[in-house]
N, C-alpha and C positions, 0 to 999 in steps of 0.2 A: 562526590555529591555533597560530603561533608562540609570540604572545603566553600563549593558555592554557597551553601545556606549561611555559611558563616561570611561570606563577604558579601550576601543580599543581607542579611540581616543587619550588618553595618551601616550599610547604605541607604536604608530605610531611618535607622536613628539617628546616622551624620544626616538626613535630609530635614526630620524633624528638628531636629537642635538647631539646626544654623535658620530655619522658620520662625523658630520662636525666638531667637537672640535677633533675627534683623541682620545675619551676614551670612546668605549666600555669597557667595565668594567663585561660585561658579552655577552653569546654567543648568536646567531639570535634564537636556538631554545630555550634555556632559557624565552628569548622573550616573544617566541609564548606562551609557556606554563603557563608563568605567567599571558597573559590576555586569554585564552582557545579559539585561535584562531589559522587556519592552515593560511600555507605559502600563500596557492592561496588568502583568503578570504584577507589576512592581504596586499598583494600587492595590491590585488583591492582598498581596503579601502584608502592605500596610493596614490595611482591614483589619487581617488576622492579629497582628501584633495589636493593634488597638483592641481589639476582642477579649487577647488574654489579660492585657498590662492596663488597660483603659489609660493610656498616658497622654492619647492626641489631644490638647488643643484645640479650643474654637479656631483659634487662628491658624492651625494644620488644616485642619475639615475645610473650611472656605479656600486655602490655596488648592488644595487638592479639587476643592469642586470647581474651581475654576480652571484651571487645570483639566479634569476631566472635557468640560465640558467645551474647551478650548478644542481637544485632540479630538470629541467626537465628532464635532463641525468640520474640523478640516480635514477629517479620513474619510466622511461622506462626500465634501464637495470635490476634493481628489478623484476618490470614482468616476464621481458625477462627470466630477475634467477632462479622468481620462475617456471615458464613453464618450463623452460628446465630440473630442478631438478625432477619435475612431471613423465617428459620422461626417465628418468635416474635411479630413484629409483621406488622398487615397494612398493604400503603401506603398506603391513603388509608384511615384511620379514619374513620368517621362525622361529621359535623359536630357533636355535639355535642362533640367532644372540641376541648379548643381548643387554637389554635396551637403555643399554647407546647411544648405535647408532642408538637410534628415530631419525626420521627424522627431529624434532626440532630440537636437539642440532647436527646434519649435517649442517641443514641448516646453524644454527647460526654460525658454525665454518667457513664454506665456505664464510658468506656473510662478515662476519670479516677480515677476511685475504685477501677477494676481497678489501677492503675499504681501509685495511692498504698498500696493494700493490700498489694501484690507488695515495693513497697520497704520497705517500713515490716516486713512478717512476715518476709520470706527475707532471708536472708546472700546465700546462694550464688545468685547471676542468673540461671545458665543450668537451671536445674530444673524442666525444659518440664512434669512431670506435677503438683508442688503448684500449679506457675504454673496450668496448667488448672482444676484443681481450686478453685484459689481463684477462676477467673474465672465456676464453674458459681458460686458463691455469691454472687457480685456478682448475678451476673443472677436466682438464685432471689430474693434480696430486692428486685430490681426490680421483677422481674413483680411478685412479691407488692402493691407498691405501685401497680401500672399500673391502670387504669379496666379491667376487662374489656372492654371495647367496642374497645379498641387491638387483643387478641389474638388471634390466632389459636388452636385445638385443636392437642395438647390443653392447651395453656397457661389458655385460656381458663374450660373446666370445673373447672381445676386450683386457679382460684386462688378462683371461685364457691363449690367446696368449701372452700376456707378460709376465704374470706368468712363460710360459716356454723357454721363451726367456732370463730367467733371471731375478728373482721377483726384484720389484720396493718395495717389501717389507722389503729384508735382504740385506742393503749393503754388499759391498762385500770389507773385509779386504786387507791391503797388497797394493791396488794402493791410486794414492795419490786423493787426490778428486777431482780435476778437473777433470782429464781423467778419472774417472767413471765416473762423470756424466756424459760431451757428448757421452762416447761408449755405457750406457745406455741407455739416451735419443733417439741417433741413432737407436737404436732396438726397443723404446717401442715407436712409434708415432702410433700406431696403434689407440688408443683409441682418438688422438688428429686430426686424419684424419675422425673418426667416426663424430664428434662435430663438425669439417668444414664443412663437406659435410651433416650433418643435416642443419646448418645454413649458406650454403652459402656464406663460407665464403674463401677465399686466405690459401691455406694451409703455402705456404710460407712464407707470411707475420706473417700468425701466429707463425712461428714456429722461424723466427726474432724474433718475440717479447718475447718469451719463451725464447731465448740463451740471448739477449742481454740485458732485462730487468726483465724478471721473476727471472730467476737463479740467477743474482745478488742482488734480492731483497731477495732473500731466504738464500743466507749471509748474509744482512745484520741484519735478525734477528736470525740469530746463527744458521741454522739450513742445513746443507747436504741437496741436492734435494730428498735423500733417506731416510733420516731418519724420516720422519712424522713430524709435527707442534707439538710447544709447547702447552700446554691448553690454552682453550678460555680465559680465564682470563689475561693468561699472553698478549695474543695476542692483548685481549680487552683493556688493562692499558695501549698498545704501541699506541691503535688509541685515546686514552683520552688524550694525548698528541698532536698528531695533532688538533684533534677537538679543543681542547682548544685554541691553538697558531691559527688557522685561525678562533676562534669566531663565526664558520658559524651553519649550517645542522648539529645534530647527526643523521647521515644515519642508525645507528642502531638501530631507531626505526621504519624503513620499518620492522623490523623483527616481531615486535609487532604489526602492522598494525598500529597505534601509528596515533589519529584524526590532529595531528598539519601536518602531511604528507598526509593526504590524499587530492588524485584529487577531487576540485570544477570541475565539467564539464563544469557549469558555467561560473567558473575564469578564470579557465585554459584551456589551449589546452587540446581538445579532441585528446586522442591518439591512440585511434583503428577508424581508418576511416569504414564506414557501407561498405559492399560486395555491387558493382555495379553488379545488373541484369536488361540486357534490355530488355531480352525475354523469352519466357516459353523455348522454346528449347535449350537455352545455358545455361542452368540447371551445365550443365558439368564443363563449363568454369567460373564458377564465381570466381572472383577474392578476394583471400586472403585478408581479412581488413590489411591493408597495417601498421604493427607496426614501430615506428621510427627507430628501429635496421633493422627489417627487409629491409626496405626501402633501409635504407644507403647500406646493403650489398647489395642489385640490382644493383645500380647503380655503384659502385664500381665495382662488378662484368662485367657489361657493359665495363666499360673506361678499364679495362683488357681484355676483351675480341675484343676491337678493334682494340689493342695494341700489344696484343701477338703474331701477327705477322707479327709487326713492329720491325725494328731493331735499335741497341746501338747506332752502325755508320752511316754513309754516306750511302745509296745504290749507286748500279750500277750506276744506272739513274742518280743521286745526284751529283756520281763521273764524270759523263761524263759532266753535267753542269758545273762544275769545270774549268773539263780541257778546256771548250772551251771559259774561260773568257780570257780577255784580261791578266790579274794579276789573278795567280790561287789566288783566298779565302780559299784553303781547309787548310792550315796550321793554318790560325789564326783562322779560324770556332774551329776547333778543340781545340785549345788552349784554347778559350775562356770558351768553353762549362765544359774545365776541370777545370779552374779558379772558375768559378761560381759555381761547385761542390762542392767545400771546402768552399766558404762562404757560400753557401748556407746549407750546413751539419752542420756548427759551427752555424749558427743562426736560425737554427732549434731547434738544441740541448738547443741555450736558453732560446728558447722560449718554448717548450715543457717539456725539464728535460735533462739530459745532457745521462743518458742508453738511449737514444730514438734518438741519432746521427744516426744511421745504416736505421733507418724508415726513416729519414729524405731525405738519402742517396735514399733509395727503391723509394720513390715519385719522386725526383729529375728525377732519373732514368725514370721513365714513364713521364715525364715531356718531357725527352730530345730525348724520341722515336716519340712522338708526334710531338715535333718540327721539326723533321727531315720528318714526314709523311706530317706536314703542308707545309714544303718549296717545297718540291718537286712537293704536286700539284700544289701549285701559278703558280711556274716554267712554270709547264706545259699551264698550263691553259693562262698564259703572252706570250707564246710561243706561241701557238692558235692566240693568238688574235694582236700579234704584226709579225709574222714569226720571230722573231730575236733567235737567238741561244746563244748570249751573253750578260752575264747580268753581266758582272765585274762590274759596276758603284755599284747597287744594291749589290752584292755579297760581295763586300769589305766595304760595309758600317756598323760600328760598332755597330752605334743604331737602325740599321731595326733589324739587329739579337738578340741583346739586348731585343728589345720588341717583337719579334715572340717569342724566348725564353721564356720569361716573362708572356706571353700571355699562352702557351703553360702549363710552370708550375702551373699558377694559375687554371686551368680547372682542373687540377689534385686535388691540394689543395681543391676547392672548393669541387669535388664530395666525397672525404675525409671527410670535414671537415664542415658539414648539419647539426647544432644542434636538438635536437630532441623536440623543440617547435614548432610544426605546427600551431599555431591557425589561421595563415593567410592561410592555404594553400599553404605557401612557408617556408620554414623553415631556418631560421636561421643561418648565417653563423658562424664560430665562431673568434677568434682574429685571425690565419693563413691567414684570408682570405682577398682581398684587402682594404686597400690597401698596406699591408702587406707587398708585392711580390716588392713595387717600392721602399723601405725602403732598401730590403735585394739587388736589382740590381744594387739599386742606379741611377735608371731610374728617367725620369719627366714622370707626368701625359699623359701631352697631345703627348710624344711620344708613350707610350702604349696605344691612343687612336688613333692614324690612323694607327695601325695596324686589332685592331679588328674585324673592317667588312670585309675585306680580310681575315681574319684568319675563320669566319662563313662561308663565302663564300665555301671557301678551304676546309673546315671542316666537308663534307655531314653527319657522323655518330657520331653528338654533339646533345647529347639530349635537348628537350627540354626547358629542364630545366638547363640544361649547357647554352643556347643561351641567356634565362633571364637571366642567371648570368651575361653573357659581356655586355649585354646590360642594368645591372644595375652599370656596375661598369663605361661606356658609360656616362650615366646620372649622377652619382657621379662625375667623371671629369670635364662634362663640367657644372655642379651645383656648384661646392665648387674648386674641386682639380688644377683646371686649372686656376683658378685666384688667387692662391697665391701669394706671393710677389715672390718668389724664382722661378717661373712657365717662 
């Protein structure tokens, strides 16, 4: 026992040192594996040592939180993988289906080319909801390619219907490939509507992330959306290359159950929350243990579903506010709104991966229905309470718009953007999230902070958990952000 403490304790300050000098020389699961210790034990361990020695580093602390938050993401969606391939296939297919297509070497192909996609499209690692969303696309073009006879319903029907809509099996010669693909894709979404609506999830958005980022990643490793993936090997040597150049996680030893990945309950966040029952009679209602995917799509699903019918523009209402200012607002309201579009889409794109401009676009968008739903109550409710009908002063003011704006996008961003480390019971923002939003406005702090409680106020159908967010980012302002020098 002696001997372990003494080669984890190594391993933890050969990790530190070669952080802060700039020469890793080898990768974080290399690491693990050389002292027979997982990620959770080996972070704890690091804690500790920084507890007694205070010796870590800002620039330890940020790899490690990147890092953490890298493994918490892809041991969630792992799960997530493996349950939903559970659903999807059945164990012992029929004999005619042969070997090759166990469900090992399925699994491994899909979980490969999820990994190589995730690297290859996203910037940012820890982005539990595109990471999803890209893995519902990995798996709709599998099925598509599986023998129905593997499947279960209703995957199975799903992909039958494609089948005669035009197999996703046998390209079709003669057009050039771009236009096969979306006039096939158009027809076969059938199976990708199956996997939304099992998990809850925006068919739209997914099927964004499928044109704008999936399909260009399936060029960039050579391959037609039709024509099936190269072999695991080939695929596996493309993600040995990343692994290597980012030094981090081999994710492909979730495949193996692999002990340097698995969850400490201990260390780590517990990630299936236990079923809340308060009474014998609500037998019926007990509540799903709440998984980190699962979660993020609730809430997401909510802020859409508040939204969806709210509109792009101005309302009526909105409009008539307008007209009865002193100086109508509604030209430069609008301008503005468009302005901050296009930066907002470019510094999306670079922060996340540059195929992922169009998502960026899609949030913006829910960003700017919100805003529009927010001004119109103030309105109201200032109108209430003052009788005035004109509020040009307010209306033509640059920076209230600015930060209701601002205010309005980051509610977006944040319910997006919930990493899947619970251990607090609050989970985790990730880099999108404030103060992120004042960088990309080019806002101050403390103007987007007397918006806020006007913006809750306004805002009856912000969850709970949206309100802690303003009011952590409330506390961050007037802790740190507001006594800048530049403030």
């Amino acid at each position: 026992a002696y001997n372990k403490k003494k080669k984890e304790t190594w391993g933890v300050c050969i990790f530190i040192v070669s952080i802060d000098l700039d020469e890793m020389t080898f990768t974080f699961t290399e690491l693990l594996k050389s002292i027979s210790i997982s990620v959770c034990t080996f972070f704890q361990f690091l804690k500790e040592v920084d507890v007694n020695m205070d010796t870590v580093s800002t620039k330890v602390d940020s790899t490690v939180s990147r890092l953490k938050k890298k493994y918490d993401v892809l041991l969630a969606l792992y799960h997530k993988f493996e349950r939903t391939c559970g659903l999807i296939y059945l164990e012992q297919p029929s004999s005619e289906i042969s070997a090759e297509l166990s469900s090992v070497l399925v699994l491994k192909n899909y979980w490969i080319t999820f990994l190589l996609a995730k690297g290859k499209v996203l910037q940012v690692e820890d982005d539990l909801v595109i990471s999803f969303q890209l893995l519902l696309c990995v798996l709709d073009y599998f099925i598509k390619l599986s023998p129905p006879a593997m499947l279960k319903e209703p995957y199975k029907s799903a992909v039958t219907a494609v089948a005669v809509n035009g197999s996703a099996r046998t390209p079709r010669r003669g057009q050039n490939r771009s236009t096969r693909t979306s006039k096939q894709i158009d027809t076969d979404t059938k199976v990708i509507e199956v996997l939304c609506k099992e998990h809850d999830c925006n068919l739209d958005e997914v099927k964004n992330v499928y044109f704008t980022s999936f399909i260009p990643f399936l060029n960039t490793i050579g391959i037609a959306a039709s024509n099936g993936l190269p072999e695991v090997e080939v695929l596996s040597k493309q993600y040995d290359e990343l692994y290597l150049k980012n030094k981090d996680i081999d994710a492909r030893l979730f495949l193996d159950h692999d002990e340097t990945l698995q969850p400490d309950v201990i260390a780590c966040s517990q990630l299936e929350r236990t079923p809340v029952k308060t009474h014998p009679d609500e037998e019926l209602n007990v509540i799903l243990p709440q998984t980190p995917v699962r979660a993020a799509m609730n809430n997401i699903q909510q802020l859409i579903m508040i939204l969806n019918s709210a509109t792009d523009t101005p309302s009526d209402t909105l409009i008539m506010y307008f007209n009865n200012c002193t100086v109508n607002p509604k030209d430069s309201i609008l301008k503005r709104v468009e302005t901050l579009a296009h930066i907002f889409k470019k510094k999306f794109a670079e922060a996340v991966g540059q195929g992922c401009a169009e998502i960026g676009s899609q949030r913006y968008k829910l960003g700017v229905r919100l805003y529009y739903r927010v001004m119109e109550s103030m309105l109201k409710s200032e109108e209430e309470r003052l009788s005035v009908q004109n509020f040009s002063k307010l209306l033509n003011d640059n920076i209230f718009h600015t930060s209701l704006l601002a205010c309005a996008v980051e509610v977006v961003m944040a319910t997006y953007g919930r990493n899947a480390s619970q251990s607090d019971g609050t989970s985790a923002e990730t880099d999108l999230s404030f103060p992120w939003i004042l960088n990309v406005f080019d806002l101050k702090a403390f103007d987007f902070y007397k918006v806020i409680e006007s913006f809750i106020k306004a805002e009856p159908s912000l969850t709970r958990e949206m309100i802690k967010h303003l009011e952590r980012c409330e506390h961050r302002i007037m802790e740190s952000l507001a006594w800048q020098s530049v403030s």
